[in-house]
C-alpha positions as a Markdown table, in Angstrom:
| # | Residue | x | y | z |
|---|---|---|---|---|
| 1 | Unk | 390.3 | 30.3 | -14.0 |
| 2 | Unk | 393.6 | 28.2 | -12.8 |
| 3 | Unk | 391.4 | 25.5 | -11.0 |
| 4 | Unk | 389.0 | 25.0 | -13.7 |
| 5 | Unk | 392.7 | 24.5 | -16.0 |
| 6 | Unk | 393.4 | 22.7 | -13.3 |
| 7 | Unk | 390.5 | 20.1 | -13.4 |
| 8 | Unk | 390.4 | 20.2 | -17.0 |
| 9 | Unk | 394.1 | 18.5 | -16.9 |
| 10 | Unk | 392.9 | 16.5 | -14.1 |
| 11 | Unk | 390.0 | 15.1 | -16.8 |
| 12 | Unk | 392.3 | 14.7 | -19.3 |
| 13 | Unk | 394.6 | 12.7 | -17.4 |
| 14 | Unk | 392.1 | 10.0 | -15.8 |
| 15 | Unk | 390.7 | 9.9 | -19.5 |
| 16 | Unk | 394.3 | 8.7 | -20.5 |
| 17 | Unk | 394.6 | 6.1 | -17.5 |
| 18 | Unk | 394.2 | 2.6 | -18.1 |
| 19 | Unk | 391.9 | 0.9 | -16.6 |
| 20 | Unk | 392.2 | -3.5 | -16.2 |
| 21 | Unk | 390.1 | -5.0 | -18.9 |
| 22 | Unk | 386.8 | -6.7 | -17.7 |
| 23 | Unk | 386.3 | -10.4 | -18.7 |
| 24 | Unk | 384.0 | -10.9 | -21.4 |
| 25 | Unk | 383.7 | -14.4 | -21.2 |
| 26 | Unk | 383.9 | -17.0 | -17.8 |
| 27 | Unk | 387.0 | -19.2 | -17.7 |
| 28 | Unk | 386.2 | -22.9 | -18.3 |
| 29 | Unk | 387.0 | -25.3 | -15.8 |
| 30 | Unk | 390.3 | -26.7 | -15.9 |
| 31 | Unk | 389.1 | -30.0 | -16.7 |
| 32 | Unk | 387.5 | -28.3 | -19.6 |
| 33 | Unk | 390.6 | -27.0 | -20.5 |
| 34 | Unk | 392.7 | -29.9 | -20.4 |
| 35 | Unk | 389.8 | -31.8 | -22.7 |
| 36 | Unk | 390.2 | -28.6 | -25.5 |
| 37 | Unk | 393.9 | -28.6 | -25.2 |
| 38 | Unk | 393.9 | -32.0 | -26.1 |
| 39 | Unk | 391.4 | -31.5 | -29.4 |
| 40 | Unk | 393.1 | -31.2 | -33.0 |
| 41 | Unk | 391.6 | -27.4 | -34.5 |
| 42 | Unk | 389.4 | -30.0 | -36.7 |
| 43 | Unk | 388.1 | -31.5 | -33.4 |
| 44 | Unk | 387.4 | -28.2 | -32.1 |
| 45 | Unk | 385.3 | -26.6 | -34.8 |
| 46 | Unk | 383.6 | -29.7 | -35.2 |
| 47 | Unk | 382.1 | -29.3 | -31.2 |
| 48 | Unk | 380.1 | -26.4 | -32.1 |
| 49 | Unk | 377.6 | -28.4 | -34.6 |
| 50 | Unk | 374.2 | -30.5 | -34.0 |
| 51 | Unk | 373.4 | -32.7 | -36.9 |
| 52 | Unk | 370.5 | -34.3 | -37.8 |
| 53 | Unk | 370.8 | -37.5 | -39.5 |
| 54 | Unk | 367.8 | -40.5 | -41.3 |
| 55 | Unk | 366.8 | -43.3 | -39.8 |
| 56 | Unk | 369.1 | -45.6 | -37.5 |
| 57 | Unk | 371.9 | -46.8 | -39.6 |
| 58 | Unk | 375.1 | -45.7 | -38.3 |
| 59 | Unk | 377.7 | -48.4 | -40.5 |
| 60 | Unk | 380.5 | -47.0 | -41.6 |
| 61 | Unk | 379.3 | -46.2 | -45.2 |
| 62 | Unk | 376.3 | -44.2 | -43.3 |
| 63 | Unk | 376.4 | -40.5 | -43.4 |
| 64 | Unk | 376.0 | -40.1 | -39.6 |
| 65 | Unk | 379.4 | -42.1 | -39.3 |
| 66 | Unk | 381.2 | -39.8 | -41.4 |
| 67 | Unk | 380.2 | -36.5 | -39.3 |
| 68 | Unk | 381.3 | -38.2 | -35.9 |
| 69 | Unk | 384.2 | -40.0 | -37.3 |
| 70 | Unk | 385.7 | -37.7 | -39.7 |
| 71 | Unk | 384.0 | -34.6 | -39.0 |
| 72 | Unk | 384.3 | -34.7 | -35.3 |
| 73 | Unk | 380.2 | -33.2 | -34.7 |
| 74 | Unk | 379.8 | -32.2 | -30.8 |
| 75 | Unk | 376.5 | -34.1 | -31.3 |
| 76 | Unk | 372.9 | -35.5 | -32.9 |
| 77 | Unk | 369.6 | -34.7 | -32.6 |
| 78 | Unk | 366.8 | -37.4 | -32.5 |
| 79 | Unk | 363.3 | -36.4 | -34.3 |
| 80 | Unk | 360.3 | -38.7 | -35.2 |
| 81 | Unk | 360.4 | -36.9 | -38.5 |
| 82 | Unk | 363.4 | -38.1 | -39.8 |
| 83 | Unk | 362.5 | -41.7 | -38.3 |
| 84 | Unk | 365.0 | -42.1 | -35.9 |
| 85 | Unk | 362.5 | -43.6 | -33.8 |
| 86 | Unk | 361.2 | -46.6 | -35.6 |
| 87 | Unk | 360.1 | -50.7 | -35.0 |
| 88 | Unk | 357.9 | -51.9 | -32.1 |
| 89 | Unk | 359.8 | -51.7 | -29.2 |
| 90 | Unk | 361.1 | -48.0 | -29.9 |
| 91 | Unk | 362.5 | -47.0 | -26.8 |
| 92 | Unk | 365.2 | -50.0 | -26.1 |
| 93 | Unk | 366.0 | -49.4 | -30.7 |
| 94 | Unk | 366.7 | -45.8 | -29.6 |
| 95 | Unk | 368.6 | -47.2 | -26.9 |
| 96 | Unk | 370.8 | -48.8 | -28.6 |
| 97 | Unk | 371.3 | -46.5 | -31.3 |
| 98 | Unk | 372.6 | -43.7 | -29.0 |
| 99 | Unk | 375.1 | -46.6 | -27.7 |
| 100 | Unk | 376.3 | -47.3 | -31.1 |
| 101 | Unk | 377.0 | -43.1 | -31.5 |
| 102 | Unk | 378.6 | -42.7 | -28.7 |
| 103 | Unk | 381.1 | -45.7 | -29.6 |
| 104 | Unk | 381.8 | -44.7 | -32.6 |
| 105 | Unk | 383.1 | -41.5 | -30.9 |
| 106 | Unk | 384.9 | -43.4 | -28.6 |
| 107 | Unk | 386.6 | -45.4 | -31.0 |
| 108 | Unk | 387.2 | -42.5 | -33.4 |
| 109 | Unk | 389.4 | -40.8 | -30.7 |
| 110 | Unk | 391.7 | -44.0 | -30.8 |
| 111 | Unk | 395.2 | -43.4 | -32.4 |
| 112 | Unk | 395.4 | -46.6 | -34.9 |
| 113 | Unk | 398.5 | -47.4 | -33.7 |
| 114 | Unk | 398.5 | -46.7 | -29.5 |
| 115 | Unk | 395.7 | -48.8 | -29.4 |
| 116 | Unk | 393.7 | -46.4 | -26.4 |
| 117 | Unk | 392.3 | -43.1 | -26.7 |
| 118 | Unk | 394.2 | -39.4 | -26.8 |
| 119 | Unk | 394.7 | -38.5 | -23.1 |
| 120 | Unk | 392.0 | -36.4 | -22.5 |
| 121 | Unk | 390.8 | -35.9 | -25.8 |
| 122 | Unk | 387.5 | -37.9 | -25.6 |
| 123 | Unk | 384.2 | -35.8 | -25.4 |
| 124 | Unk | 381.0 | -37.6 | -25.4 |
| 125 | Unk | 378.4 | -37.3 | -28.3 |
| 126 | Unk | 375.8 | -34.8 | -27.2 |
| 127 | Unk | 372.2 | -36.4 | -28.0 |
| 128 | Unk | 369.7 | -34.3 | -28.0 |
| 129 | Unk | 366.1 | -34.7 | -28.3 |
| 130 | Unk | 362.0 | -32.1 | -27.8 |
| 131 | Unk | 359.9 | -33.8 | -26.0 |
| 132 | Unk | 357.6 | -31.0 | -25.2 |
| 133 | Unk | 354.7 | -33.7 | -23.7 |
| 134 | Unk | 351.0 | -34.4 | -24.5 |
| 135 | Unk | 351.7 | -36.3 | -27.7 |
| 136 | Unk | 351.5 | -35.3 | -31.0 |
| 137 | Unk | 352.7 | -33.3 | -32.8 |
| 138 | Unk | 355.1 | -32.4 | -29.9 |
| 139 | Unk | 356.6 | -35.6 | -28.6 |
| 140 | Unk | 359.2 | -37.3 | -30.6 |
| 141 | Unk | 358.7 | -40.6 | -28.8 |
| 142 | Unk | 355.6 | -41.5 | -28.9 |
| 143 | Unk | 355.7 | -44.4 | -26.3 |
| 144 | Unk | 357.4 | -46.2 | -23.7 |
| 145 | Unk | 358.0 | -43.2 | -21.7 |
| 146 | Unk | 355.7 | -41.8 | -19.1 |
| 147 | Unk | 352.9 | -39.5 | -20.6 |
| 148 | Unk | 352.9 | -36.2 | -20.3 |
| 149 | Unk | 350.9 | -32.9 | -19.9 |
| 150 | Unk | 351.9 | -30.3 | -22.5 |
| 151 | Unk | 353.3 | -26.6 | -21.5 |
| 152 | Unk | 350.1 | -25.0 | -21.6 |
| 153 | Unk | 348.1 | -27.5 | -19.1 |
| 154 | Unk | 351.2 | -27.1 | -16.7 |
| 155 | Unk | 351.4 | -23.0 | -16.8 |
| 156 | Unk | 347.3 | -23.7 | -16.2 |
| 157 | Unk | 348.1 | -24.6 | -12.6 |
| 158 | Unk | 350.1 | -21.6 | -11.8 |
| 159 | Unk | 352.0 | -23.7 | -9.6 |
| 160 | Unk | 355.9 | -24.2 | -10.3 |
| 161 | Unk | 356.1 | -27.4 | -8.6 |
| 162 | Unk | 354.0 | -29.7 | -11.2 |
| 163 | Unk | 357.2 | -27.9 | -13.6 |
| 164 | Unk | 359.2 | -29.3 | -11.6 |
| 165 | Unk | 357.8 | -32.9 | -11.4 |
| 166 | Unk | 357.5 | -32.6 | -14.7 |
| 167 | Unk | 360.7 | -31.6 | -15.9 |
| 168 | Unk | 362.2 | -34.4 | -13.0 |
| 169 | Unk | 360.3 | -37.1 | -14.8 |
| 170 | Unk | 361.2 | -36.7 | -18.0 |
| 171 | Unk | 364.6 | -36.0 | -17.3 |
| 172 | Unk | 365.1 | -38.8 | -15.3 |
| 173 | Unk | 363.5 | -41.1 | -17.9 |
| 174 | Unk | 365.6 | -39.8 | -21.5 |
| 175 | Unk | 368.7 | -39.8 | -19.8 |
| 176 | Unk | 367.8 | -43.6 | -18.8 |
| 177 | Unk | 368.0 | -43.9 | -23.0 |
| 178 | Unk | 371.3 | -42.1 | -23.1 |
| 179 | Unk | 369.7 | -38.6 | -24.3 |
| 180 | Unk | 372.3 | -35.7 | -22.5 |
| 181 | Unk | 370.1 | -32.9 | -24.2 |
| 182 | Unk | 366.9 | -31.5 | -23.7 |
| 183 | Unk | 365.9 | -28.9 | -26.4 |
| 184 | Unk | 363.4 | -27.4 | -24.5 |
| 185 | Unk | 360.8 | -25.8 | -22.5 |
| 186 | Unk | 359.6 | -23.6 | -24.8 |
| 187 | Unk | 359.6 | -20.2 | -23.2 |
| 188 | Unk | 357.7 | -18.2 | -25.7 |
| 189 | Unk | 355.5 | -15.8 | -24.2 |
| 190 | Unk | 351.9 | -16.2 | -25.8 |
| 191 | Unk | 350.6 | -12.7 | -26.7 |
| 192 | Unk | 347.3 | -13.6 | -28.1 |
| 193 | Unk | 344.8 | -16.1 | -26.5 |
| 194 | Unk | 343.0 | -16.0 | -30.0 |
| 195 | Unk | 346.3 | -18.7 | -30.8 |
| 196 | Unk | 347.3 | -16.4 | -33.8 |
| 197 | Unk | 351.1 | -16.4 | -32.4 |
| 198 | Unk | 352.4 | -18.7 | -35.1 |
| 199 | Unk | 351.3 | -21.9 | -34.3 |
| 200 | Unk | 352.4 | -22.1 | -30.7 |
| 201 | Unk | 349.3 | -23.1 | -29.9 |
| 202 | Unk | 349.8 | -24.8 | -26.4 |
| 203 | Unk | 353.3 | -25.3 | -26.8 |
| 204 | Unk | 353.9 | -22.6 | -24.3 |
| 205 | Unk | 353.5 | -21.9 | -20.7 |
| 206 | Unk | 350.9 | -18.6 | -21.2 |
| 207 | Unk | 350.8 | -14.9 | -22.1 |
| 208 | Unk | 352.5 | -13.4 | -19.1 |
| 209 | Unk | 356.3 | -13.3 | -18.9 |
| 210 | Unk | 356.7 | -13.2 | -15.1 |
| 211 | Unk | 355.1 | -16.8 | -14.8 |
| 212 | Unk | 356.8 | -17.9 | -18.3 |
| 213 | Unk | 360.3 | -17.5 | -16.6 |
| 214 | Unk | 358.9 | -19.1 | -13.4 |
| 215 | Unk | 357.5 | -22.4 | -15.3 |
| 216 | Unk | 360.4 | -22.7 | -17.3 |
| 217 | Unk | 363.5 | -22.1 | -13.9 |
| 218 | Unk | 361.4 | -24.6 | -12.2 |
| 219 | Unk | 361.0 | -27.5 | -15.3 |
């Protein structure tokens, strides 16, 4: 009877002990931390948004000016739909409307009167763009870059390394253009070959997870 009053005190005791908290979250990088440090609470709020915007302009009466200027957006997202891709020779008009974006960042993180930016306050634009391959209605450029297979005709091969290659090339190619963000692969597991899984049609790797998460580590 005394040593299970015993133990029960023991119990009670490591129930009351404190144990060292775990970490829920990694520590950034002190670079990173220097370049958050630096940010007004306006800036900061502001990195956790994507916008959209129409078309190219970016003047200062534009809409798109106003979010990176005022608003301080983390970054844009190109899509066909809203015609940020437009004229004949689309791939150097993109070009040169992700360098415009990114200037105006740069020059919104100019003090009017220092004349150069914060010290370590200046975060590039993040330009994102799904370019999900074989054409439409997947691609957002439409040409100028190299062509493609789609997700489907890649997981077809059951071979990681056209992934890869794939994933290689058009990286290499957007990020030519100034794009920083790839909103893809699409890792949706297909569950009926019927294509009743709305509407992913070929948009995805195939029906089995294990190979899924295989295509999509090695793209």
């Amino acid at each position: 009877m005394r040593l299970i009053r015993i133990l029960f005190l023991f119990l009670i005791l490591l129930s009351l002990t404190p144990f060292p908290a775990q970490a829920q979250t990694p520590t950034p990088p002190a670079a990173v931390r220097v370049v958050l440090d630096a940010m007004s609470p306006e800036e900061r709020v502001g990195q956790l948004f994507l916008a959209a915007f129409t078309g190219t302009d970016a003047g200062a009466e534009s809409q798109i000016y106003d979010l990176i200027a005022r608003r301080h957006i983390g970054g844009v997202v190109f899509t066909r739909a809203n015609d940020n891709f437009t004229g004949d020779n689309t791939i150097a008009a993109a070009y040169q409307t992700i360098q415009t974006l990114q200037r105006i960042e740069w020059d919104a993180s100019i003090p009017p009167v220092a004349g150069r930016p914060r010290e370590n306050s200046y975060a590039p634009l993040f330009i994102g763009i799904s370019q999900e391959g074989d054409g439409l209605p997947a691609d957002q450029i439409l040409s100028g870059l190299t062509p493609l297979p789609g997700e489907m005709a890649i997981g077809a091969t059951w071979n990681p390394d056209f992934a890869e290659a794939t994933g290689e090339t058009l990286g290499s190619e957007i990020s030519m253009l100034g794009f920083n963000l790839i909103l893809g692969p699409n890792l949706d597991v297909l569950e009926s070959p019927a294509g009743s899984d709305g509407g992913l049609g070929t948009r995805v790797f195939g029906g089995d997870p294990f190979w899924v998460g295989e295509m999509g580590r090695a793209y």
